[in-house]
Legacy VTK file of the C-alpha trace (Angstrom):
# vtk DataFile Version 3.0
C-alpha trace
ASCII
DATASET POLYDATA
POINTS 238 float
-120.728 -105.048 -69.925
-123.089 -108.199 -70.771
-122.670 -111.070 -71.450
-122.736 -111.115 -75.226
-119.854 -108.356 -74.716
-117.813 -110.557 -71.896
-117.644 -113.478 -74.591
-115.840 -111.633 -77.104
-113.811 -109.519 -74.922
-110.364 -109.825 -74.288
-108.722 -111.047 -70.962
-107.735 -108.950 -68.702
-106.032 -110.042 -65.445
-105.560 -107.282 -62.603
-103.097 -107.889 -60.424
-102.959 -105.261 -57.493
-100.821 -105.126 -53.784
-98.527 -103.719 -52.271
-94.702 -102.707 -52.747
-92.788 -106.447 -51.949
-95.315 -108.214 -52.691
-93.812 -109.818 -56.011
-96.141 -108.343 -58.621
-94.230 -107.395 -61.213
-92.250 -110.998 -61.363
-95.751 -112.984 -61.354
-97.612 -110.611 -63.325
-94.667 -111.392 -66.187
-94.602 -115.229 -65.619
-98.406 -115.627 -65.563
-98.146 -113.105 -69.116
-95.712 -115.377 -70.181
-97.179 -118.566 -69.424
-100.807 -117.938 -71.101
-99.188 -116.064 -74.237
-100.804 -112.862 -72.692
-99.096 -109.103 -73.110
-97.551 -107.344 -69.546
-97.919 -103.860 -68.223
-96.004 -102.659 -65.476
-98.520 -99.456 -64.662
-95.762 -99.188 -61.545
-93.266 -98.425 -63.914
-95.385 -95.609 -65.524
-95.409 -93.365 -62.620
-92.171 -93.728 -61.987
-91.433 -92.987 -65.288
-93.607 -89.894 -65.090
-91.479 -88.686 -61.568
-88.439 -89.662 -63.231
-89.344 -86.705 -66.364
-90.487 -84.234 -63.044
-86.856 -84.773 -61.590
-85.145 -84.829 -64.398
-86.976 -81.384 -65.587
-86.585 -79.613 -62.418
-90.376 -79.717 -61.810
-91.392 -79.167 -57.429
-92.726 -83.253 -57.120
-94.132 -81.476 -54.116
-96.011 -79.100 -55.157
-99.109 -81.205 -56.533
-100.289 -77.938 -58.742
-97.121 -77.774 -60.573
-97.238 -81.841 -61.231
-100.656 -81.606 -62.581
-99.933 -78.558 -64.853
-96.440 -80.524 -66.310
-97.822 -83.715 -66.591
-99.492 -83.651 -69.915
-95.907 -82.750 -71.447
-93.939 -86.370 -71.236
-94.384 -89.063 -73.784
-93.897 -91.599 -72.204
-94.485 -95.406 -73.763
-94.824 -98.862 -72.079
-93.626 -102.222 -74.487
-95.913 -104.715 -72.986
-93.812 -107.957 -74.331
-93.482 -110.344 -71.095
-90.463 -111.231 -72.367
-88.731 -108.042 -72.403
-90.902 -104.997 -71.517
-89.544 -101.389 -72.147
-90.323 -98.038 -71.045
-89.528 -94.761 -72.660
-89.825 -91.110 -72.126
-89.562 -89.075 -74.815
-87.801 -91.759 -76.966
-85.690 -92.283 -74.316
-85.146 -95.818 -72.309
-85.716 -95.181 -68.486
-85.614 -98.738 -67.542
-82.785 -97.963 -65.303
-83.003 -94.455 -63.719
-86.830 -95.042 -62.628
-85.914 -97.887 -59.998
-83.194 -95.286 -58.240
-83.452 -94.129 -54.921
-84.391 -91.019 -55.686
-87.395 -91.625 -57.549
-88.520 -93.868 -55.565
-88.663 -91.204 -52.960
-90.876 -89.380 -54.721
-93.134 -91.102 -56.838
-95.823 -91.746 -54.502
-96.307 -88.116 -54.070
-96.286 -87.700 -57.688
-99.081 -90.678 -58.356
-101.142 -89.163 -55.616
-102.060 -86.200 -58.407
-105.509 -87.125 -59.828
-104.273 -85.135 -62.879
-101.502 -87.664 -63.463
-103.841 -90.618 -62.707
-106.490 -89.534 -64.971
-103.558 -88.927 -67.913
-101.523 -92.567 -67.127
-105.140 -94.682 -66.492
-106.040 -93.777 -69.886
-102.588 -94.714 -71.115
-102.805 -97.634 -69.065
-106.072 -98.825 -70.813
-105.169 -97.891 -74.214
-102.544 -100.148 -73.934
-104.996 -102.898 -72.525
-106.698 -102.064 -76.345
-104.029 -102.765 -78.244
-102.979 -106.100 -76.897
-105.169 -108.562 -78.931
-104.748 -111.244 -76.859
-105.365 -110.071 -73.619
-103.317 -108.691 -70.755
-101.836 -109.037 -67.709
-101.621 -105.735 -65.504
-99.975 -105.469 -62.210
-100.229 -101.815 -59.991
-102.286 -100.791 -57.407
-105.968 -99.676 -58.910
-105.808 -102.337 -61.127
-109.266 -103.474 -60.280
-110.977 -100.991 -58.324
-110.135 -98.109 -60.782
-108.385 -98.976 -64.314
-110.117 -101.947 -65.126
-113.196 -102.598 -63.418
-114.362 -105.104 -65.582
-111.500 -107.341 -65.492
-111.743 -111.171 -66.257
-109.968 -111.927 -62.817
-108.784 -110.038 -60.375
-106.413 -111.021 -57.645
-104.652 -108.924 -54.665
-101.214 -109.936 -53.765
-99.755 -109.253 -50.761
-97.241 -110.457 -47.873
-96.017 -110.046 -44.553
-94.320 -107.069 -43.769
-91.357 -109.114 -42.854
-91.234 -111.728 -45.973
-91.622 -108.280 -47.953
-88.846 -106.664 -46.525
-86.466 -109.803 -46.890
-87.607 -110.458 -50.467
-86.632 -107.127 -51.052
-83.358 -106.806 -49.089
-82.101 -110.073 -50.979
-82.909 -108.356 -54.627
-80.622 -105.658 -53.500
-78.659 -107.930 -51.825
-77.358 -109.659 -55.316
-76.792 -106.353 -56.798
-74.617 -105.466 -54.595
-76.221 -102.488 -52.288
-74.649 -102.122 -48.856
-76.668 -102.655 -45.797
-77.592 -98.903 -44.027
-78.861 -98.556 -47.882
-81.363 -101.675 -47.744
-82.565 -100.365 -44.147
-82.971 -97.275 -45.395
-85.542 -98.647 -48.559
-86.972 -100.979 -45.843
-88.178 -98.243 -43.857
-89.358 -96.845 -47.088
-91.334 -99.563 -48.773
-93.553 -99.153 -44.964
-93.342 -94.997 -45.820
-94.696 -96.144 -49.100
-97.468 -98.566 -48.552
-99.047 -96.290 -46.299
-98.930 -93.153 -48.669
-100.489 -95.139 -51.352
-103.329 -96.733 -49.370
-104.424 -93.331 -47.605
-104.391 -90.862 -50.876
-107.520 -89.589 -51.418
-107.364 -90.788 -55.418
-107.337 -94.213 -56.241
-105.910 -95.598 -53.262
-104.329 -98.823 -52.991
-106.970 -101.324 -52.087
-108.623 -104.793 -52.610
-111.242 -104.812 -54.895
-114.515 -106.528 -53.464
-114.376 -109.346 -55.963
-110.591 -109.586 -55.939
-109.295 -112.874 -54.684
-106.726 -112.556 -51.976
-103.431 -114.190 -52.741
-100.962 -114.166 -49.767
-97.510 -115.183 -50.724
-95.688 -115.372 -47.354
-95.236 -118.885 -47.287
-95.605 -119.943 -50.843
-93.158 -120.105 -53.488
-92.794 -118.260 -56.581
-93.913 -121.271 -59.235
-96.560 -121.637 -56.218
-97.983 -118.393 -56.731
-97.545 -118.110 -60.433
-99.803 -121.557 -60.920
-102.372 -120.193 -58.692
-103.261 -117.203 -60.430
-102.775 -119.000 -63.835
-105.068 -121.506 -62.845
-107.273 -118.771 -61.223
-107.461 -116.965 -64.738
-107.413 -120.181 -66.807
-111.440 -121.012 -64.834
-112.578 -117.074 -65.057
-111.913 -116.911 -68.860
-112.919 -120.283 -69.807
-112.792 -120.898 -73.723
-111.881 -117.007 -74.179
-108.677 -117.659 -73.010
-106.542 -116.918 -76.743
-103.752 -119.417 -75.830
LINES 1 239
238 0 1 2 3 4 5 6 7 8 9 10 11 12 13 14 15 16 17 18 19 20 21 22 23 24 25 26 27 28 29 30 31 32 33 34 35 36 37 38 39 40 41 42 43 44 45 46 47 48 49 50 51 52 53 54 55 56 57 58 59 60 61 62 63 64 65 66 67 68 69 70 71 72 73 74 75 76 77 78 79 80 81 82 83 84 85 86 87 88 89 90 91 92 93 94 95 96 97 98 99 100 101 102 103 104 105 106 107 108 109 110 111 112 113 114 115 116 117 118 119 120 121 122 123 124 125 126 127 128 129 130 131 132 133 134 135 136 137 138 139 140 141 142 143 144 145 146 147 148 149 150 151 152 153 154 155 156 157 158 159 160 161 162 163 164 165 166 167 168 169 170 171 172 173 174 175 176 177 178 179 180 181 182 183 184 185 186 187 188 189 190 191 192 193 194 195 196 197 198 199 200 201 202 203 204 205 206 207 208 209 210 211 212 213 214 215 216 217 218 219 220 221 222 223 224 225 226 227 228 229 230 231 232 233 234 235 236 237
């Protein structure tokens, strides 16, 4: 892209890291705070595993994945405020974040078929939001949108990833063998999703590294609004 095409495009912050690491809640405060849309790509696989489960389809069996995974509609609101996802008219919001799918969906988003299908919905979305928008995931940069306005990897300790997590389950209520148990798995999970061979998790080269151990949320969330406030300069639409 040019520069003639830069200055009229619209912002596009990629926000990539690992499981812990807080995207999704900065990704939908910096959206919020520079009147930008959200998309939770995350929430796209799982909602494509969730449809596998739910239709009795091998997750394991990467040939069978590919072959089902053009049958699912599946559609991501991108409001800040309130984003939705459905499958097949159907609100998932709940069922996608249980155990069980999270078990499986990093086999399932290790199938380039189902890359190839939710990247493009993944950008088409990006098209639609007139704005500009704020995507969190983990190919954000290196694969989806290469040409983003800013870039930024997020990431934390192990540790201060595990206890962010085991106080979110915590307040809802989830007994202790069952936090240990997703502990283990959010380690099971990072390295599944940085060793696939498509579109693994990594930093892009021009990403800017954004560790969030010792910072707190409103820390990180004026960072990376400030970060994207310099790279867009007067295209910023808010």
């Amino acid at each position: 892209m040019d520069t003639a095409d830069r200055a009229h495009a619209p912002v596009v912050v990629a926000i990539d890291g690992p499981s812990g690491s807080g995207k999704s809640t900065v990704s939908r405060a910096v959206a919020a705070r520079l009147g930008l849309s959200f998309l939770d790509t995350g929430a796209m696989y799982r909602a494509m595993t969730w449809w596998m489960l739910a239709n009795e389809v091998d997750v394991d069996d990467p040939e069978a994945v590919a072959i089902a995974c053009a049958k699912p509609v599946i559609v991501s609101g991108t409001d800040a405020d309130g984003p939705t996802i459905t499958v097949d008219g159907q609100d998932v919001s709940a069922p996608i974040r249980g155990p069980e799918v999270t078990a499986k969906v990093s086999a399932v988003a290790a199938v380039p078929q189902v890359r190839t299908r939710l990247v493009e919905l993944q950008r088409g979305c990006a098209g639609l939001a007139e704005r500009g928008i704020v995507a969190e995931g983990r190919d954000m940069g290196t694969v989806v949108f290469p040409d983003a306005t800013a870039k930024i990897f997020l990431t934390a300790s192990e540790a201060a990833r595990a206890e962010r997590r085991a106080a979110e389950l915590r307040a809802k209520g989830v007994d202790e063998a069952t936090i240990a148990a997703m502990a283990a798995d959010l380690v099971r999970r990072d390295a599944a999703d940085s060793s696939r061979a498509t579109a693994p998790l990594a930093k892009a080269a021009d990403a800017v590294l954004v560790d969030t151990s010792e910072l707190t949320l409103q820390q990180v969330i004026d960072t990376i609004a400030e970060l994207v406030e310099q790279r867009a300069g007067q295209r910023l639409p808010v």
